[in-house]
C-alpha positions in Angstrom: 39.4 -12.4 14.9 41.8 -10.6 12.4 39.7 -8.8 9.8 41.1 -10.9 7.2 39.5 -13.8 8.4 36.1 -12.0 7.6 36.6 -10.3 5.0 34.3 -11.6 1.5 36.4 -10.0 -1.2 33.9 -11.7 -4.0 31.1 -10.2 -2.2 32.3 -6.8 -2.0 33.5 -7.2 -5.7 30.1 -8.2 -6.5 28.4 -5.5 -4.3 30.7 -3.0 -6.5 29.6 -4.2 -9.8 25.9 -4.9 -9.7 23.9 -4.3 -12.0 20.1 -3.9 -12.8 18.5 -5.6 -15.8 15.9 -4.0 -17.8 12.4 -5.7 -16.5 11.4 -6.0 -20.0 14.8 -8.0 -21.4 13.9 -10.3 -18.5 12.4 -14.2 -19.8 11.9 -17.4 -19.0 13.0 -19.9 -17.5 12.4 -18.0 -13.8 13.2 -19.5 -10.5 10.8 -22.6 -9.1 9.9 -22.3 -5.8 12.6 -24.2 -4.9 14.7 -22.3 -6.3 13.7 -18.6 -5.2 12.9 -19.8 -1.4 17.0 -19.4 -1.0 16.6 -15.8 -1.9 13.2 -15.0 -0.4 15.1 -16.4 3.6 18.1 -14.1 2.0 15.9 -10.8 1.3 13.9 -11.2 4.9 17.7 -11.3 6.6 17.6 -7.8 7.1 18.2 -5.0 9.6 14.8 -4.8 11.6 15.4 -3.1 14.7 12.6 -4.8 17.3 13.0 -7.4 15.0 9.3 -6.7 13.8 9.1 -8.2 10.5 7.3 -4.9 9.5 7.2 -6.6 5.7 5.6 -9.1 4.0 6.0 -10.7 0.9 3.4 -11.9 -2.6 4.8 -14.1 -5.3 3.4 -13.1 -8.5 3.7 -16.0 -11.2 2.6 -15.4 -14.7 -1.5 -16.0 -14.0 -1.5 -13.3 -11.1 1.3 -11.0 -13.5 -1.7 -10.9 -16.3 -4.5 -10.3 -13.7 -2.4 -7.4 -12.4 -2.2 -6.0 -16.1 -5.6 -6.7 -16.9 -6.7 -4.1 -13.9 -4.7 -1.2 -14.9 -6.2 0.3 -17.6 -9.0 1.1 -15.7 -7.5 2.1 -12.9 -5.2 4.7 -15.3 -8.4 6.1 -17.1 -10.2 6.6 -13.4 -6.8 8.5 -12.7 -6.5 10.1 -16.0 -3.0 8.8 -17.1 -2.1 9.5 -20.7 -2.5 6.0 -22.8 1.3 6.0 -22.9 1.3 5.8 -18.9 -1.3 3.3 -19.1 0.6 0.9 -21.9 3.9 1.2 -19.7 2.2 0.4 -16.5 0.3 -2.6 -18.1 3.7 -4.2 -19.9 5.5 -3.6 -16.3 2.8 -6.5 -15.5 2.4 -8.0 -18.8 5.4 -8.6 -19.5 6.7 -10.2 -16.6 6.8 -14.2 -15.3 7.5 -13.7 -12.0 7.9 -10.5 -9.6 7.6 -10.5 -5.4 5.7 -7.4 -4.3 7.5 -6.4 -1.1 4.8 -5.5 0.7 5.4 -2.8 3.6 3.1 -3.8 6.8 3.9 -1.6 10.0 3.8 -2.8 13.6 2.9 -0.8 16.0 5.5 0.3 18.3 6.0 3.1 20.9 10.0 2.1 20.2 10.6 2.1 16.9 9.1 4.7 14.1 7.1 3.9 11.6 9.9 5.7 9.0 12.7 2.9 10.4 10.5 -0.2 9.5 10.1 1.5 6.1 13.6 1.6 5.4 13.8 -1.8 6.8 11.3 -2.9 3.7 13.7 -0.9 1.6 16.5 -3.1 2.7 14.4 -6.2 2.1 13.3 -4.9 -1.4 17.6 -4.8 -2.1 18.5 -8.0 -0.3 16.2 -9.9 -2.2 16.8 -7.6 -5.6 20.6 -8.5 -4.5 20.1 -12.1 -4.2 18.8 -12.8 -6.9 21.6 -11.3 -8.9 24.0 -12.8 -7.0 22.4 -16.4 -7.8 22.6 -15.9 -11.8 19.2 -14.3 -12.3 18.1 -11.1 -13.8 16.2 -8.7 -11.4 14.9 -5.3 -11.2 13.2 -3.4 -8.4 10.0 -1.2 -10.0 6.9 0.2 -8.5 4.9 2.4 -11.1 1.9 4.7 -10.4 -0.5 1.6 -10.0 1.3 0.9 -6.9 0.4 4.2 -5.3 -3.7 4.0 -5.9 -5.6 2.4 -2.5 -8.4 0.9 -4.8 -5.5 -1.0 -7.0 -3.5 -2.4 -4.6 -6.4 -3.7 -2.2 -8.7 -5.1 -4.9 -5.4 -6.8 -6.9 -3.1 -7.9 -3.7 -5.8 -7.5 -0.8 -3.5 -5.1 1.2 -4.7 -3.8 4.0 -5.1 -0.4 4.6 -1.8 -0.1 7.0 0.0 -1.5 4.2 1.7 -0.4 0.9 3.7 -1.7 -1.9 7.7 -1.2 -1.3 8.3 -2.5 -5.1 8.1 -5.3 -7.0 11.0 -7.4 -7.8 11.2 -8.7 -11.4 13.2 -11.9 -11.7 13.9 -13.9 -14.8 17.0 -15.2 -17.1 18.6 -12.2 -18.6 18.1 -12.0 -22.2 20.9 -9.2 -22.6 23.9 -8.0 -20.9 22.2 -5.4 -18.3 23.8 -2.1 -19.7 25.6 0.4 -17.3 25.2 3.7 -16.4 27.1 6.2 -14.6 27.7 5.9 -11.1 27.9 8.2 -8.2 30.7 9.6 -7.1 31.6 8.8 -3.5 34.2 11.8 -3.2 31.4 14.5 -4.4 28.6 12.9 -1.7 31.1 11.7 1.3 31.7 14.2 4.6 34.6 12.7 6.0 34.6 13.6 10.2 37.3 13.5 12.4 35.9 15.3 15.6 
């Protein structure tokens, strides 16, 4: 087939544009189950080579958002964090009506490295940050410190010890125009090889 006949000019347009919106402009109403199922199957069709899922995800609604924030504070005294730390890490959670923690979970394989299924939950954590952009919501991809502390993240989202948060992906109705920022530069970061 001519490469005409595959080309997706809109895609590519909207793949040159996206843009991020602030997790705390993000509101209500959020995507039903219904509704974000579309973009979940999206997210999870992503390059996995051994096609071994090496991912998994957890919809947070609002209940399990508010549990979340409700555990960080002691969690950032037992680290130490600064009370500024703490406040941002709890609003991340507080404010938020619904979020899916990518959760990265590793298969063994004598094959494929554990590194390569971790930027395979990378690509999840932007197919499905993608999608949901792409279907009229608001999304942004965060993690936070929280996300980093064993006790937090198997008490709150019983992960296993193998496993570890990728991000979690904030979706809601936008509230604001998502601002923009500047952009890289392909030219400056691009090595152009001919032999």
């Amino acid at each position: 087939m001519p490469q005409s006949n595959l080309a997706n000019l809109d895609a590519l347009e909207f793949l040159q544009t996206r843009r991020s919106c602030p997790a705390r402009t993000l509101s209500l109403p959020v995507p039903d189950r219904a509704a974000l199922r579309p973009l979940l199957t999206a997210a999870l069709r992503t390059p996995d080579h051994g096609k071994l899922e090496p991912w998994r995800l957890i919809v947070l609604e609002r209940g399990a958002l508010l549990r979340l924030a409700g555990l960080v504070p002691e969690v950032g005294a037992r680290l130490g964090r600064a009370p500024e730390e703490i406040a941002k890490q709890v609003s991340q959670f507080a404010d938020g009506h619904l979020a899916v923690a990518v959760i990265e979970s590793p298969k063994p394989s004598e094959k494929i490295p554990v590194l390569e299924q971790t930027y395979s939950v990378a690509c999840v954590c932007l197919g499905l940050l993608n999608a949901a952009l792409a279907a009229g919501w608001g999304g942004n991809w965060l993690t936070g410190w929280a996300s980093c502390d064993r006790d937090f993240v198997e008490t709150a989202l019983g992960l296993a010890g193998h496993e570890r948060i990728a991000g979690f992906i904030h979706i809601g109705s936008r509230t604001v125009v998502p601002p923009e920022r500047p952009r890289p530069d392909p030219e400056a970061l691009t090595t152009w090889m001919s032999q």
